[in-house]
N, C-alpha and C positions, 0 to 999 in steps of 0.2 A: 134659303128655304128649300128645304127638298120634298115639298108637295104637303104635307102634311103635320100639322103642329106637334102632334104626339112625337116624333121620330126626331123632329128639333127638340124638344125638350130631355127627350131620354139621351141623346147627347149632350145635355149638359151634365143632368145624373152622372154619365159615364165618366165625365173630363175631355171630355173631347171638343166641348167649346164653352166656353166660358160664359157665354149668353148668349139669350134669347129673347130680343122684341120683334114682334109683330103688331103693329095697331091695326089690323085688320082684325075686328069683331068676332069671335069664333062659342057654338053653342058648346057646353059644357060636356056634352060626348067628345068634345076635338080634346080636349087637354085633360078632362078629370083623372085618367087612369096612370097617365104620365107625370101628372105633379104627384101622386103619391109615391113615385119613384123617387122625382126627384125631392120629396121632401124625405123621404128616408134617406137618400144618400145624403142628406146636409146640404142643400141648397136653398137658398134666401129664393121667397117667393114673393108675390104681388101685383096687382092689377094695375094698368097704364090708369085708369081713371079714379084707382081708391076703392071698386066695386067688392063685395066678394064674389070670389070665384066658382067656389061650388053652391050651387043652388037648384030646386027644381022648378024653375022657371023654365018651360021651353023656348020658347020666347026671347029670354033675355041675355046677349049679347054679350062676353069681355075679351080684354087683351090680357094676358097672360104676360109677364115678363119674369123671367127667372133667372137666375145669376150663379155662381160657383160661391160667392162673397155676399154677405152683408154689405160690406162697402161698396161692392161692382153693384149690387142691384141698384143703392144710392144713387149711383155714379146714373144709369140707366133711364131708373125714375126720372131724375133733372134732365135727361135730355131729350125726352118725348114730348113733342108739338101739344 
């Protein structure tokens, strides 16, 4: 983690890491602007608990995981507590 969710996830965007879990809860300002990065560069998205991600709830809480792969997000998914 380098302080901030956004800056992990735009490193996966890049190829510069291949994933990204956090179960630490984060509001929709922390990742919205970043998963649309990463979902344009082609990267498998999804929530550690199933949630969806962008929403206007202030309030409501998710984990973001993101992947390079379809299959690594898979891989991911199955191993979060």
């Amino acid at each position: 983690m380098l302080g901030a969710a956004a800056l992990d996830l735009c490193l996966v965007a890049r190829g510069a890491l291949d994933g990204y879990v956090d179960l630490f809860d984060h509001g929709v300002w922390d990742y919205a602007a970043s998963l649309l990065i990463c979902r344009e560069s082609g990267c498998a998205i999804g929530e550690a608990d199933g949630r969806e991600l962008i929403h206007i709830n202030p309030d409501e809480r998710c984990s973001p995981i993101v992947a390079s792969t379809a299959g690594l997000l898979d891989a991911l998914m199955s191993l979060r507590v």
